[in-house]
C-alpha positions in Angstrom: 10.9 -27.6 5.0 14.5 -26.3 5.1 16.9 -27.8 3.3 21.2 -27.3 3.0 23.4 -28.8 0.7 20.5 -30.7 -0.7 19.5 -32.1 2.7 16.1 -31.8 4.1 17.1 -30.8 8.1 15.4 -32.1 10.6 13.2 -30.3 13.3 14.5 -29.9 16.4 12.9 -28.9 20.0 13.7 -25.5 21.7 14.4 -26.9 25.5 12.6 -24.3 26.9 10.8 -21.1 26.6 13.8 -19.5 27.7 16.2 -20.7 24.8 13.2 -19.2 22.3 13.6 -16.2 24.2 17.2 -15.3 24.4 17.5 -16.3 20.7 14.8 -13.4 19.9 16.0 -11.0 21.9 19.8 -11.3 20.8 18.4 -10.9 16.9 15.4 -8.8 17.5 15.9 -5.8 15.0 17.1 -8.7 12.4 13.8 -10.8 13.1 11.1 -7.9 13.3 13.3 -4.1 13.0 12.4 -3.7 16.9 14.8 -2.1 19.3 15.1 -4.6 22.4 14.5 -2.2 25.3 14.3 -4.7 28.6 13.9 -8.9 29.4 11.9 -9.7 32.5 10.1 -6.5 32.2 8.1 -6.3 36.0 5.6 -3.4 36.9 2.5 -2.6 38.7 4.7 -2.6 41.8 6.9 -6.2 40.9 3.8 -7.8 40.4 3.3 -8.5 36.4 6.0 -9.2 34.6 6.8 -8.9 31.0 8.7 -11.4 29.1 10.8 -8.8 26.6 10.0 -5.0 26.0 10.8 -3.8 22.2 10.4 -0.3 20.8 9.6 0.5 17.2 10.4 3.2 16.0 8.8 3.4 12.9 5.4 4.1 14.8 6.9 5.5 18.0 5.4 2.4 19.9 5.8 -0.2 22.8 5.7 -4.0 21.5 5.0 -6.6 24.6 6.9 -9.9 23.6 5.5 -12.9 25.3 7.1 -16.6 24.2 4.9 -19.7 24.6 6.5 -23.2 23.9 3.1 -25.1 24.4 -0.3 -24.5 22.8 -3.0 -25.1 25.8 -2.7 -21.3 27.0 -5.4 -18.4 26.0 -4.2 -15.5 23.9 -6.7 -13.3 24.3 -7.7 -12.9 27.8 -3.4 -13.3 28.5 -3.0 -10.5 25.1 -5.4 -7.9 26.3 -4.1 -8.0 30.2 -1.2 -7.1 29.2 -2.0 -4.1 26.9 -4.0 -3.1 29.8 -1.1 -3.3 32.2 0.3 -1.0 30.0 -1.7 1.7 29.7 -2.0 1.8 33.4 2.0 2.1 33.8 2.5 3.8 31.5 5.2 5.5 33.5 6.6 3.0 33.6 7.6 1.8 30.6 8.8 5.5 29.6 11.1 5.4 32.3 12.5 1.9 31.5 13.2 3.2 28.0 14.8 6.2 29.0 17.3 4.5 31.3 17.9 2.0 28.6 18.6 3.8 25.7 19.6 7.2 27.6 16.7 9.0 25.9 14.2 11.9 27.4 10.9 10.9 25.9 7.5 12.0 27.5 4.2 9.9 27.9 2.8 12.5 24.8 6.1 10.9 22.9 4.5 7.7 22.3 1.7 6.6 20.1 -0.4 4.2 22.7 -2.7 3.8 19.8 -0.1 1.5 17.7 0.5 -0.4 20.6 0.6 -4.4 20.0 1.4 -7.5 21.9 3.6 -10.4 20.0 3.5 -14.0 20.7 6.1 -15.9 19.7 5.5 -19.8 19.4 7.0 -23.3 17.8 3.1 -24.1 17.5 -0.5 -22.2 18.0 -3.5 -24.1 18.4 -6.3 -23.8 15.7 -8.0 -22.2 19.2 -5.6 -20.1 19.4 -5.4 -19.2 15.7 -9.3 -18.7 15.7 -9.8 -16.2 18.3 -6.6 -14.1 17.2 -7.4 -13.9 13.8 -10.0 -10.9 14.0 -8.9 -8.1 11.9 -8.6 -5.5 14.3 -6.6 -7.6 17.1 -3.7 -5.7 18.3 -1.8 -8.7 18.3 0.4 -10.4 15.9 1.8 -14.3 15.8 5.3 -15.6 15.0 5.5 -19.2 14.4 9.3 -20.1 15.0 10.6 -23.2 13.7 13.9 -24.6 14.9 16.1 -27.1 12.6 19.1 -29.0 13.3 22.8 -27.1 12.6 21.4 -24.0 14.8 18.7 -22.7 11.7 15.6 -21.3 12.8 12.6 -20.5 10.6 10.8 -17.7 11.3 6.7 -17.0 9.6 4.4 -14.3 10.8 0.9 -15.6 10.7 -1.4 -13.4 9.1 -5.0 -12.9 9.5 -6.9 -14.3 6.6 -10.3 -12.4 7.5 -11.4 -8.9 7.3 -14.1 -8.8 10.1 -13.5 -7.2 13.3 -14.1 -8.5 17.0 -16.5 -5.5 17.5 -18.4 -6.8 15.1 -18.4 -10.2 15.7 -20.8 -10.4 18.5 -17.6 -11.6 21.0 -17.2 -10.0 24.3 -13.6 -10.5 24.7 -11.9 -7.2 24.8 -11.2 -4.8 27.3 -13.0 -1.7 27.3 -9.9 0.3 27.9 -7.5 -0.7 25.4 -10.2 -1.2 22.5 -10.8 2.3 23.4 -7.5 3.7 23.4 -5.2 1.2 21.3 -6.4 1.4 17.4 -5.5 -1.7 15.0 -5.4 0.1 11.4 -6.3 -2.1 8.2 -5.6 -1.6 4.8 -9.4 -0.6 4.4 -8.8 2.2 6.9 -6.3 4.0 4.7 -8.4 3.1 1.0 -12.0 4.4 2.9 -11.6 7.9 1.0 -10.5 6.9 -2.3 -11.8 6.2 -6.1 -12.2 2.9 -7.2 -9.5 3.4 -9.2 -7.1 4.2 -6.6 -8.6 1.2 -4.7 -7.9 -0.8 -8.0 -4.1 0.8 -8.4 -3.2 -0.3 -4.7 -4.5 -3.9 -5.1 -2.5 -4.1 -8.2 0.5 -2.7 -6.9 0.7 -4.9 -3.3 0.3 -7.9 -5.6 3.3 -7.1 -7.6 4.9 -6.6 -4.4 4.5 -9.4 -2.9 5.2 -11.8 -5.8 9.0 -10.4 -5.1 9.4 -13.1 -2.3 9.0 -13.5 1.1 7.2 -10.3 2.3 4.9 -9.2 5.2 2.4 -6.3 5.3 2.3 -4.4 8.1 -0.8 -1.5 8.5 0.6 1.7 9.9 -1.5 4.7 11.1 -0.5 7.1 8.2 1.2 4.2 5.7 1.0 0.7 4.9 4.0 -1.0 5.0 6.0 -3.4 2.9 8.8 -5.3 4.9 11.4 -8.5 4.7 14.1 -7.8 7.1 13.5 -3.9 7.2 10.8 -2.1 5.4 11.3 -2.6 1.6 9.0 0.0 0.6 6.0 2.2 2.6 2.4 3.3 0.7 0.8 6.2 1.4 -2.2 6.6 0.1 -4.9 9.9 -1.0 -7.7 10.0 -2.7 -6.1 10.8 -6.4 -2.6 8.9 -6.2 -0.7 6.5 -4.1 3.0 7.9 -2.9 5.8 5.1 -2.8 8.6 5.4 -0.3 11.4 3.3 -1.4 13.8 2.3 1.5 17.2 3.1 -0.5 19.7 5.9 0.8 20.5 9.0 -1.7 22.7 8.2 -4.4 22.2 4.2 -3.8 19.4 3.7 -6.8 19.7 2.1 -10.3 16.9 4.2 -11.7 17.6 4.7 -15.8 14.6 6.5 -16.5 14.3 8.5 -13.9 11.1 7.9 -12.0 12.1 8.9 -8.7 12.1 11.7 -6.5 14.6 12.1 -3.8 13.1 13.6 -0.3 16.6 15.3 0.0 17.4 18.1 -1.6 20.8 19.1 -3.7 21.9 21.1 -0.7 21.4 18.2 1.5 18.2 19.4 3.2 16.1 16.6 4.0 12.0 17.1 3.0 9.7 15.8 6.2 8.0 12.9 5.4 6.5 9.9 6.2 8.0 6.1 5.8 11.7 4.8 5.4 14.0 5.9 2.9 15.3 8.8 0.9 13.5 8.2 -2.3 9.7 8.5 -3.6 7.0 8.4 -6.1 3.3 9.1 -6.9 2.0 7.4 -9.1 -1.7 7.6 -10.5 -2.3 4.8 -13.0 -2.0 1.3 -13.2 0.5 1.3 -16.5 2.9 3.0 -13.6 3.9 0.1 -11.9 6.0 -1.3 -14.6 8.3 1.7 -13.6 8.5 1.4 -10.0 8.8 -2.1 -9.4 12.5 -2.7 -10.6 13.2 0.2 -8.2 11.3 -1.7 -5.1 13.0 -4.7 -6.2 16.6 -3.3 -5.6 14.9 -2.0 -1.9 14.1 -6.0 -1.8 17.4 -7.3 -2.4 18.5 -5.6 0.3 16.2 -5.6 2.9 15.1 -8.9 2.3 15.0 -11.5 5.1 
């Protein structure tokens, strides 16, 4: 429920797909931090067409967008054709980036494996929900909601299960993108750790999340932490777990001085892995209390 001035709004009906479309793509990076790259996206010689084409940068990745304003369709046979599509063109969709944003990119640019399809729908069908909701489906769900006085509500639907379609018995999946597209889980990245790191990480996403509206999104090399924009990123070894904090030099509250800046005093910028300027590894549990103010001022302002 969505209420203003003390007023419970009432929910209203997008008039077609193509309404819930043109409102994403206008507010894409706002909604999800993708860069809108093309609408009516058609390959394989004007035969297949794509609803909306979105980059994100943060993995160096193609996101197919496909909108659904009824619930009677299949996602997974639809989801996996279309991530096959695109591996086969992959041409394709390099050169419609590169005319669109006035880049250069190569095909060995692009991570394939992070590759993901989106639907985007007022309503899924517990079908629908059931056969999506393996944990390594490279898809993700958007339930939009739409409210009188123009407000729309926006929820990812997350996965609630940890087993996988491979070993699930289910012979959905396409050899060819299982093969070649990877969906990482927050087990991938803790496999090589103590049980004290393990312990440390659970303890430290649970703070996190209790800060509000948040989503977790598994990265190849971090785990990621996002409202509007990614609030913070978690890398994590075998001994310690780094914290990226998405604040810009000089733009922290941090009294006690916790953090390390990836940036150096002569303005030389340390590589490094995840969104922001500013850092921490931490080792023990009685650490949080120290970060978590700092991840709270990332919160505030990339909240959604």
């Amino acid at each position: 429920m969505i209420f203003k001035s003390n007023k419970e709004l009432k929910q209203k009906e997008f008039v077609n797909e193509k309404e819930l479309q043109t409102y994403f793509e206008k507010n894409l990076m706002d909604i999800l931090g993708l860069q809108f790259i093309d609408t009516e996206f058609w390959i394989d010689n004007h035969t297949f067409r794509i609803d909306s084409l979105a980059y994100d940068k943060d993995s160096n990745s193609f996101r197919i967008i496909e909108y659904k304003n009824i619930e009677n369709h299949s996602l997974v046979d639809q989801g996996f054709t279309y991530l096959k599509k695109m591996l086969e063109n992959k041409e394709a969709f390099i050169l419609d980036y590169n005319l669109k944003t006035n880049s250069q990119l190569g095909i060995n640019d692009i991570d394939w494996s992070q590759s993901r399809i989106i639907f985007v729908s007022p309503k899924f069908s517990k079908f629908q929900l059931n056969s999506t909701g393996f944990a390594d489906m490279p898809f993700d769900l958007y339930k939009v909601t739409k409210y009188e006085d123009d407000i729309i509500e926006v929820d990812k639907i997350e996965s609630n299960t940890k087993v996988k379609l491979k070993d699930s018995g289910i012979s959905l999946a396409d050899e060819q993108v299982t093969k070649e597209i990877k969906v990482y889980t927050e087990d991938d990245h803790l496999q090589n750790s103590t049980e004290a790191i393990k312990s440390l990480y659970e303890a430290l996403r649970d703070r996190i999340l209790s800060l509000g509206d948040i989503d977790v999104e598994v990265k190849k090399v971090y785990i990621a932490f996002k409202g509007s924009k990614n609030i913070a990123d978690i890398e994590i070894f075998k001994g310690f777990i780094q914290v990226t904090i998405n604040m810009k030099k000089g733009s922290i509250n941090d009294p006690m001085g916790v953090m390390s800046c990836y940036i150096t005093d002569d303005d030389r910028r340390i590589g490094h892995h995840g969104n922001g300027d500013y850092y921490i590894s931490i080792k023990k549990i009685d650490e949080i209390d120290n970060i978590i103010p700092i991840i709270k001022q990332s919160y505030e302002i990339n909240k959604k």
